[in-house]
C-alpha positions, -999 to 999 in steps of 0.1 A, spaced: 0 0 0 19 34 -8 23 57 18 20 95 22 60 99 10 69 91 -29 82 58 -34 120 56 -38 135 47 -67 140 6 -77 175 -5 -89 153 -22 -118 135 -4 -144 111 -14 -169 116 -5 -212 90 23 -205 109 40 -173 142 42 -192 122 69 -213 117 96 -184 147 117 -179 145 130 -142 162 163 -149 140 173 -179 132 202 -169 164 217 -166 170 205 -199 139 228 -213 114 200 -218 79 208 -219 62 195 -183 28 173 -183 15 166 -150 -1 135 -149 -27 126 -119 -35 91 -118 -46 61 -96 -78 39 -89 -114 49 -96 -129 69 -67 -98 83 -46 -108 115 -55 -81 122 -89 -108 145 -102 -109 175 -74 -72 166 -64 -65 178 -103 -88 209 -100 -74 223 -71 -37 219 -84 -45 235 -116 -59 267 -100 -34 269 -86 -7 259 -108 -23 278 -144 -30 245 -155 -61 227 -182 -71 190 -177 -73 165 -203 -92 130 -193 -76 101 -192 -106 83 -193 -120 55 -219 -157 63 -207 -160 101 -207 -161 105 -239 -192 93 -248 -220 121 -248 -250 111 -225 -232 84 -204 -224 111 -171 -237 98 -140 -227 63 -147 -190 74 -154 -187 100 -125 -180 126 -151 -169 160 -138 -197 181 -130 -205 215 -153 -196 234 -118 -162 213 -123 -159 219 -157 -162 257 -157 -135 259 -127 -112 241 -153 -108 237 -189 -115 201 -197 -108 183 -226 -114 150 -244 -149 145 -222 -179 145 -249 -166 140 -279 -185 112 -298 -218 94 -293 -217 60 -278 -224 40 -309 -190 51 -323 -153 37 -307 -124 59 -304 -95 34 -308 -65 42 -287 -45 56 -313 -79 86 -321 -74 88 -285 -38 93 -287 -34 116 -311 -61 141 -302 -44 142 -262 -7 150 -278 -23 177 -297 -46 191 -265 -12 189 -245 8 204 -275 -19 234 -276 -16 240 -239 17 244 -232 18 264 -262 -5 293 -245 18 288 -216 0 268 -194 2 233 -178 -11 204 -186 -28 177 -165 -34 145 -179 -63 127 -151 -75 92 -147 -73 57 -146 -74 45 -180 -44 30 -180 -37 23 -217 -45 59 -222 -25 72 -200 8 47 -210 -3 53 -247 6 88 -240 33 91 -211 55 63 -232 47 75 -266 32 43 -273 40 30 -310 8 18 -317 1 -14 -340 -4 1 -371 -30 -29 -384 -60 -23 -398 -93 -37 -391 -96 -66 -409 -138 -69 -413 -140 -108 -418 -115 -122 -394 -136 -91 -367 -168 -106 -375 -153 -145 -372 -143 -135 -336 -174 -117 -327 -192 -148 -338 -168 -172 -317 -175 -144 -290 -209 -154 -293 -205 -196 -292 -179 -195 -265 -189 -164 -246 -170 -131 -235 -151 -148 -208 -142 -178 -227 -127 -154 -255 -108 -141 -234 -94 -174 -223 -82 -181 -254 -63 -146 -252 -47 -154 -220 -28 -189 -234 -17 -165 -266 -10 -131 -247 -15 -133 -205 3 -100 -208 -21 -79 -228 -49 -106 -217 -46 -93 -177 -50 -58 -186 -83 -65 -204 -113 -71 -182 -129 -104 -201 -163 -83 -199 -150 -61 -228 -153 -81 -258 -141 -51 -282 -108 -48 -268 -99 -90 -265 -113 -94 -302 -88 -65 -313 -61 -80 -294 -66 -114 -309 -72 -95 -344 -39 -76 -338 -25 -112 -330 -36 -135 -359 -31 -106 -387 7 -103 -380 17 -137 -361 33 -117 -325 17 -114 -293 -7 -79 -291 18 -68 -259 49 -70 -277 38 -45 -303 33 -17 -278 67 -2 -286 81 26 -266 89 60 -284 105 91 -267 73 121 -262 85 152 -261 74 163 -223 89 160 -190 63 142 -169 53 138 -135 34 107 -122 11 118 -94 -7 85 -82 -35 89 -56 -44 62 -36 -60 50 0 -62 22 18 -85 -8 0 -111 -6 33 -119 29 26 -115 30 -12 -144 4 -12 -165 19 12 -160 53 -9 -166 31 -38 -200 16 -25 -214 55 -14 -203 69 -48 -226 38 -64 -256 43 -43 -251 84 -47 -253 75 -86 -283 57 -87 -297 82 -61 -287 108 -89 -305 93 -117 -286 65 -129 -314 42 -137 -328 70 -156 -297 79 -176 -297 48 -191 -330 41 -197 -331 74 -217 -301 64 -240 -319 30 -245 -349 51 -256 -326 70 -280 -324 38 -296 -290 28 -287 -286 -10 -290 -283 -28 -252 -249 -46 -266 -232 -15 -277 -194 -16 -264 -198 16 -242 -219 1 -224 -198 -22 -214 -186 4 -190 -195 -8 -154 -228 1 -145 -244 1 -173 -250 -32 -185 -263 -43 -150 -288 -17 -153 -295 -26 -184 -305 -61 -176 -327 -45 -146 -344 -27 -168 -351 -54 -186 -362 -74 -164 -333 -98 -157 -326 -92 -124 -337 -74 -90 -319 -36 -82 -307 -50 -55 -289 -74 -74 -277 -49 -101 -261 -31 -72 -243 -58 -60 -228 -66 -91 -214 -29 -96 -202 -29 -68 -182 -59 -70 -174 -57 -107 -161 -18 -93 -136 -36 -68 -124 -65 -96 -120 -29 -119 -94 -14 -88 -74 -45 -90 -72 -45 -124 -60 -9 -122 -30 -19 -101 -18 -37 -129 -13 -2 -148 -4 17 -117 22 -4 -92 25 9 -60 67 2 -64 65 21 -101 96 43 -98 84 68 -120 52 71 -101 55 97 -70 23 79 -44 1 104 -24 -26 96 4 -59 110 -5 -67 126 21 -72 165 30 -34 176 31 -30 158 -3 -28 190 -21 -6 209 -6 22 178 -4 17 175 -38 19 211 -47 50 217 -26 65 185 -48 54 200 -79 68 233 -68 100 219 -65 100 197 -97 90 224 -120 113 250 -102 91 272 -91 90 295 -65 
């Protein structure tokens, strides 16, 4: 469990760590802040309050805020939060259309790019991990395209053999990229087996590391797993108190399809099949909740606790100011 203090450096480093040069900033490098860690420790207000007071614009970091109309269900930052803060990459497409991760990609370098050049500093935020690595390590994307038979021959095996037992057959190919994709999202395993069978290598081995062109510091914020949960539980119950249910029974009026990939984002499903008929509240609730804590674990996979490059923060009320006075003294301020 990380503690209030950063995490000291490891004598071993991974491909991607080799790639951050500690005294960037002295060398001229643009900074990016990036504030990341599990769902529900509080990354959102953490980053608003540091960029107030730091000059600083936010982009997500998050593979569910961008789809228009899902808000409750994703905990996106409220308009109040918003207007604080200039946010970016939350709201831009409709939830029958996927943003691959190099869309994603691209469109943060240039948000980044466009901030620093009107002299202010940016904060990437949230727990998407690929999105987040993708951007940090300058991630050289597999440059494959979709191939629209072998898609639909997995999507059909999807359907004889199920999402979990897709993802199975993943795992003896690529446990790697396999335990960084919850078996729940059948998009991302059939594009990793897609990835796989079009050019004979395994999906995580194609994730080359570039060099990007900033000089970033890792912010993780975490708490310990008793009180992560229980803030996990009271943020689920404050959702459906806020009109969960509703939300997505109005984007299944809209006429979006119950099997749509997006809502594959926790939450949503479950209260799909509640509305439906398929199971009680009660037990829709329990399975967000749980699927939330299987989704924290997962998250650690992205986000180690003895990551040398990432400096680990309590969430509690004096997290602000320890991070600022760190980020002070990174970025050489006064």
């Amino acid at each position: 469990m990380p503690s209030n203090k950063p995490v000291p450096s490891q004598t071993t480093k991974s491909p991607d760590q080799d790639h951050v040069d500690q005294d960037c900033i002295s060398a001229g490098q643009q900074p990016l802040i990036v504030i990341l860690g599990p769902t529900a420790v509080g990354k959102t207000e953490i980053a608003i309050q540091l960029a107030n007071k730091l000059n600083g614009e936010i982009i997500s970091a998050d593979s569910t805020l961008i789809y228009r109309g899902m808000d409750i269900g994703t905990a996106k930052p409220s308009a109040q939060q918003r207007e604080q803060i200039p946010h970016y990459l939350i709201d831009v497409t409709d939830p029958d259309q996927t943003w691959s991760l190099t869309l994603y990609q691209r469109a943060a370098q240039r948000v980044i790019k466009d901030i620093q050049a009107r002299g202010r500093l940016p904060f990437l935020v949230g727990g998407t991990g690929q999105y987040i690595h993708a951007v940090v390590y300058d991630w050289q994307i597999p440059k494959i395209k979709p191939d629209k038979k072998l898609r639909q021959a997995l999507e059909d095996w999807s359907s004889e053999i199920g999402s979990e037992g897709l993802h199975t057959r993943l795992s003896a190919l690529d446990p790697k990229a396999a335990a960084k994709i919850d078996f729940r999202n059948t998009r991302r395993t059939i594009r990793a087996l897609e990835v796989i069978f079009r050019s004979g290598r395994r999906f995580s081995d194609q994730r080359l590391s570039g060099r990007a062109p900033y000089c970033t510091i890792q912010i993780g914020i975490n708490l310990p797993r008793p009180e992560l949960y229980a803030r996990i539980d009271q943020r689920i119950d404050a959702m459906i108190s806020a009109g969960f249910i509703e939300e997505v029974n109005t984007l299944l009026s809209k006429g979006y399809p119950a099997d749509l990939p997006a809502f594959s984002a926790i939450g949503y499903k479950e209260l799909i099949n509640y509305l439906q008929g398929e199971i009680s509240l009660d037990e829709a609730v329990t399975m967000i909740k749980r699927r939330t804590r299987q989704f924290v674990r997962r998250q650690a996979n992205w986000f180690k606790d003895t990551d040398p490059q990432i400096q680990w923060f309590l969430g509690d009320g004096d997290a602000v100011e320890r991070i600022l006075s760190l980020l002070c003294c990174k970025l050489q301020l006064d």
